[in-house]
Z-matrix of the N, CA and C atoms (Angstrom, degrees):
N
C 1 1.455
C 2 1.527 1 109.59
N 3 1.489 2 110.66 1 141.73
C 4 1.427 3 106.71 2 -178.01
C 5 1.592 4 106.30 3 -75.57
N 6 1.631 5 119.05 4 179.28
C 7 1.089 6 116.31 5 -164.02
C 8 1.702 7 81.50 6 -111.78
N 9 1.720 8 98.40 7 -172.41
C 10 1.503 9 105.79 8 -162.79
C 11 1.394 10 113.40 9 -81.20
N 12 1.646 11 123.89 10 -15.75
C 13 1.420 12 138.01 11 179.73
C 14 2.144 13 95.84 12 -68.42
N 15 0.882 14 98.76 13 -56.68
C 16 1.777 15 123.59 14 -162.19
C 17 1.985 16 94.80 15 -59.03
N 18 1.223 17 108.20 16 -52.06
C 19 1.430 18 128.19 17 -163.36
C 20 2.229 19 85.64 18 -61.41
N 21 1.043 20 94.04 19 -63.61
C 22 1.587 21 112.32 20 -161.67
C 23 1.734 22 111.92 21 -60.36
N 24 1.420 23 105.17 22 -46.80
C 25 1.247 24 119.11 23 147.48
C 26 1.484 25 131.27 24 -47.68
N 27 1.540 26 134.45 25 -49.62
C 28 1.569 27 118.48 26 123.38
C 29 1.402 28 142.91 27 -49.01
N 30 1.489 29 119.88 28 -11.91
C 31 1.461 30 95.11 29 141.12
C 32 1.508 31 132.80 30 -97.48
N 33 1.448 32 106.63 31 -17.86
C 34 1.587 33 89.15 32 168.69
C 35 1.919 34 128.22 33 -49.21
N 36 1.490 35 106.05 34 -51.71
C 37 1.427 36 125.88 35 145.64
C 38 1.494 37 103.38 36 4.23
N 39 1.629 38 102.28 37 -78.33
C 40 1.296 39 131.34 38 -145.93
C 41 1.692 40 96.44 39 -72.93
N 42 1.201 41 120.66 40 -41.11
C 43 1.460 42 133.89 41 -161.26
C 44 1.485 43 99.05 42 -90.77
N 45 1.252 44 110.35 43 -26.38
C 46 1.918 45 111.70 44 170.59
C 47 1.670 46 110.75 45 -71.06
N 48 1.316 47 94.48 46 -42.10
C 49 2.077 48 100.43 47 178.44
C 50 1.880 49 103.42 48 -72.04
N 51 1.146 50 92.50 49 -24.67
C 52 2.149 51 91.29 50 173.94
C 53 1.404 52 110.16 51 -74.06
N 54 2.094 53 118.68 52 -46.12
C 55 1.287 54 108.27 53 160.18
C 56 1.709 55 118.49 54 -42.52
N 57 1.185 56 117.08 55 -70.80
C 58 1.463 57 126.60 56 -170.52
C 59 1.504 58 125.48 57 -45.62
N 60 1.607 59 106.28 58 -19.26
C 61 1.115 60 117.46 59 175.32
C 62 1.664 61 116.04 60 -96.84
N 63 1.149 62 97.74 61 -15.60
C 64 1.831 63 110.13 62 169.59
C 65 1.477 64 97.34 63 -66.46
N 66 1.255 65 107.71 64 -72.69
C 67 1.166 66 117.40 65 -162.45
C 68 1.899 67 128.30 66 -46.63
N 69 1.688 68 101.26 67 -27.98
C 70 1.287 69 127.13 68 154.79
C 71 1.542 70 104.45 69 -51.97
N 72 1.636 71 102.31 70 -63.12
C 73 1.183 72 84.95 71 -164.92
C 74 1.519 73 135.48 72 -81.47
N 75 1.352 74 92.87 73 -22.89
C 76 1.829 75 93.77 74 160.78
C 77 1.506 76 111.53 75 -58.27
N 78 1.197 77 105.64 76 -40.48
C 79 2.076 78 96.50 77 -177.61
C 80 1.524 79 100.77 78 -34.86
N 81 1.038 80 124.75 79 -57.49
C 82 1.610 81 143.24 80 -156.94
C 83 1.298 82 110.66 81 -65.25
N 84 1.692 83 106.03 82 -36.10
C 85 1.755 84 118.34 83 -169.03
C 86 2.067 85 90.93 84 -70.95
N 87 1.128 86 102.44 85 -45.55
C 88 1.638 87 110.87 86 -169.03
C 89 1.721 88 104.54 87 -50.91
N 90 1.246 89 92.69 88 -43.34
C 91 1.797 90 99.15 89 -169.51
C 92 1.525 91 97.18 90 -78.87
N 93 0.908 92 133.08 91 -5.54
C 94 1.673 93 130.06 92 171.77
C 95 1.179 94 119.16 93 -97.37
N 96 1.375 95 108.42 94 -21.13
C 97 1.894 96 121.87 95 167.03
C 98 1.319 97 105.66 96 -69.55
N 99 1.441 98 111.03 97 -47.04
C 100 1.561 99 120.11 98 -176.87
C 101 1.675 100 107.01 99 -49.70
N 102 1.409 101 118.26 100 -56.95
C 103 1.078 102 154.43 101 -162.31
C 104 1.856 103 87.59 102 -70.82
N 105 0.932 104 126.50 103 -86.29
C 106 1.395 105 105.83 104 176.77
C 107 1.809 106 138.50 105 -71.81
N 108 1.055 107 85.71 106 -3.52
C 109 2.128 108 89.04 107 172.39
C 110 1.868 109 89.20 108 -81.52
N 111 1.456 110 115.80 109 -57.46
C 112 1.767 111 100.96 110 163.71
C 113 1.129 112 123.52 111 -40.07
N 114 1.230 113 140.99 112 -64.69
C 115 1.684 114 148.80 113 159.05
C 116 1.523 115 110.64 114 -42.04
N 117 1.451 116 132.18 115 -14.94
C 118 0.872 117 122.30 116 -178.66
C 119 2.140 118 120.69 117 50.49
N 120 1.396 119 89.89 118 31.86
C 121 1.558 120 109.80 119 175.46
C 122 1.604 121 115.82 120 -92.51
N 123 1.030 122 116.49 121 133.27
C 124 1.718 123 133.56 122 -176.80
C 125 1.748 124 89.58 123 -41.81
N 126 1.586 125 107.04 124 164.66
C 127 1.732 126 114.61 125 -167.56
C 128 2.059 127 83.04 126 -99.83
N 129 1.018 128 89.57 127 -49.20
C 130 1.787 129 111.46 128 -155.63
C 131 2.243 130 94.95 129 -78.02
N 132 1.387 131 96.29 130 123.26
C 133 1.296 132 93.90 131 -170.89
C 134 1.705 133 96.52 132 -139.66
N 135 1.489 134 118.41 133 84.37
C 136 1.243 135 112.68 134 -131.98
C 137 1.807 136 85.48 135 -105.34
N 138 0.992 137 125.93 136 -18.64
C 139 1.732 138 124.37 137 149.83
C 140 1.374 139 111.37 138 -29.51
N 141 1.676 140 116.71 139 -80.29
C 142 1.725 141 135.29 140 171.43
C 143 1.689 142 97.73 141 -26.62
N 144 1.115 143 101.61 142 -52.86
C 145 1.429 144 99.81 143 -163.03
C 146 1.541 145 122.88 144 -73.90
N 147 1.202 146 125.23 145 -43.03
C 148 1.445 147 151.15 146 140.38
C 149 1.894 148 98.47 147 -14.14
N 150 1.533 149 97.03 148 -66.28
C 151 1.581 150 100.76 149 -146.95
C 152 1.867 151 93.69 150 -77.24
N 153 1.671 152 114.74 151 -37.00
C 154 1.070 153 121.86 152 156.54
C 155 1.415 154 122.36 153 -8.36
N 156 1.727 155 104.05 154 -89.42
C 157 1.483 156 128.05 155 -176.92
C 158 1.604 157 110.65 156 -53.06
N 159 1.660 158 103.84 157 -37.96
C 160 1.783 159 97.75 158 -179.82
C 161 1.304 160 109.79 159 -60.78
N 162 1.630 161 125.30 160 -43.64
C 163 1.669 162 123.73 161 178.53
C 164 1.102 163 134.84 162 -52.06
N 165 1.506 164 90.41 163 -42.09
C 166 1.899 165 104.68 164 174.93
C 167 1.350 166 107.60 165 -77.21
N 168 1.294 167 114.41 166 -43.77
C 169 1.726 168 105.43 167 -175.10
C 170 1.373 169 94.82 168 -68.74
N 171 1.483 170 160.33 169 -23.32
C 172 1.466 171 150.87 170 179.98
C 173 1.675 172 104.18 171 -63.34
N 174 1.969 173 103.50 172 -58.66
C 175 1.293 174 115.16 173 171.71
C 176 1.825 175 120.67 174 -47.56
N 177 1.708 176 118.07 175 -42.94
C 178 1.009 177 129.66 176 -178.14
C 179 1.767 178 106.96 177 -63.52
N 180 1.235 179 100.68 178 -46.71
C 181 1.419 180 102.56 179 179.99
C 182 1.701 181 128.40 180 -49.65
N 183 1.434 182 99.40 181 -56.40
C 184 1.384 183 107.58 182 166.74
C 185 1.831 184 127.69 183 -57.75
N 186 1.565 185 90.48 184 -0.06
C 187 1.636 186 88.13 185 -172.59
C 188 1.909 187 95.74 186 -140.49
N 189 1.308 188 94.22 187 50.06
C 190 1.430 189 121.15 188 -177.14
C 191 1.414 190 130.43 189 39.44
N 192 1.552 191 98.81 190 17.47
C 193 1.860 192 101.19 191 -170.90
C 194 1.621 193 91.47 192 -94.83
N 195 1.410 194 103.03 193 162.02
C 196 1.506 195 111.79 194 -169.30
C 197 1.283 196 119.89 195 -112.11
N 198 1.206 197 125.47 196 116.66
C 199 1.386 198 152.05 197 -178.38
C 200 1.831 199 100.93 198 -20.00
N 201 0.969 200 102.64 199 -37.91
C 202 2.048 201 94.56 200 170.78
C 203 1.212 202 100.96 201 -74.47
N 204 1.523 203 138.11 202 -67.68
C 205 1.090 204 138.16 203 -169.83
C 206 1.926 205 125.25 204 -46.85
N 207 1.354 206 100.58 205 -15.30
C 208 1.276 207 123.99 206 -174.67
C 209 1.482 208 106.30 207 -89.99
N 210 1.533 209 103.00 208 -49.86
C 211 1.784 210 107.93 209 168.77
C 212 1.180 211 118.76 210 -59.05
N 213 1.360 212 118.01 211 -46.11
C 214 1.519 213 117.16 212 -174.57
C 215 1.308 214 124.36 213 -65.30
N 216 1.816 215 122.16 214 -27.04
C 217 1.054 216 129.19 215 -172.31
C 218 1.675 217 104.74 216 -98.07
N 219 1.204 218 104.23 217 -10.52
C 220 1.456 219 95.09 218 170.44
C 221 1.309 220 111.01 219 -91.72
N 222 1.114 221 107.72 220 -50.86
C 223 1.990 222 109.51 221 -179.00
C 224 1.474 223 87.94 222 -40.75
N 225 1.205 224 134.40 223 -94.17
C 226 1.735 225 126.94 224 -166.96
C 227 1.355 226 112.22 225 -37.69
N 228 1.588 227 131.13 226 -37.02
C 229 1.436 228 94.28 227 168.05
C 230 1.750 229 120.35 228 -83.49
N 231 1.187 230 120.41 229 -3.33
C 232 1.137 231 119.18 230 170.05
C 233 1.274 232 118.92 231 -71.94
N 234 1.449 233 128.29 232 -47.77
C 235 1.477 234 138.17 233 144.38
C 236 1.671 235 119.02 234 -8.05
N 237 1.089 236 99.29 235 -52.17
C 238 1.639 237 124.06 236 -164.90
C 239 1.478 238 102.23 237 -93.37
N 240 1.457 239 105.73 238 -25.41
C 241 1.884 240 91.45 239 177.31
C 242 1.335 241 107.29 240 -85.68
N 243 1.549 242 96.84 241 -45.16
C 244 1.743 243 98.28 242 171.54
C 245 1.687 244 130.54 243 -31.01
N 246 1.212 245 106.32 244 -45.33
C 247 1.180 246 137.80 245 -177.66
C 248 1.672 247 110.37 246 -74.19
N 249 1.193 248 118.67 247 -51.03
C 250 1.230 249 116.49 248 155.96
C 251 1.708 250 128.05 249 -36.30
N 252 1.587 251 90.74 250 -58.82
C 253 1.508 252 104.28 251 -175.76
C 254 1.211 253 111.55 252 -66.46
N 255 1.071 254 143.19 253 1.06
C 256 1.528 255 147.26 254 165.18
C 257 1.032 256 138.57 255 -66.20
C-alpha cells in the first residue's frame, strides 16, 4: 500500500488533469456562445441540463459517487458555462 505522501501526490496529478479538462471544456462552452448569440439561440437550455445531470448521476451512481454530489457539481459548472457563453 502506498503511503499518505505517494497517495496525495496521485491525487494532486489527478486534480491537475480535472483543471486541464475544465479548461478544454470551457474552450468549447465559448465556441457555443459564439455559436448561439449568431443563431440568436437562448444561453440557458435547462432541458440539456436536466437530462444531463439525470445521466451522470445514473453513471455516478454505478461508480459509487452520489447523486447530490453529482447535482451540485454540475449546477456550478453549468453556472459557469452559462456565464461563459455570454
Amino acid at each position: 500500500m502506498d503511503n499518505v505522501e505517494t497517495l496525495r501526490e496521485k491525487i494532486d496529478q489527478i486534480d491537475s488533469e480535472i483543471l486541464t479538462l475544465f479548461a478544454k471544456r470551457f474552450s468549447l462552452v465559448a465556441q457555443i456562445g459564439v455559436y448561439k448569440k449568431a443563431q440568436n439561440m437562448p444561453i440557458i437550455n435547462t432541458d440539456r441540463e436536466k437530462r444531463k445531470i439525470e445521466a451522470l448521476a445514473k453513471k455516478g451512481n454505478t461508480q459509487g459517487i452520489s447523486k447530490n454530489f453529482i447535482e451540485n457539481i454540475w449546477q456550478t459548472i453549468f453556472a459557469e458555462s452559462y456565464r461563459l457563453e455570454q
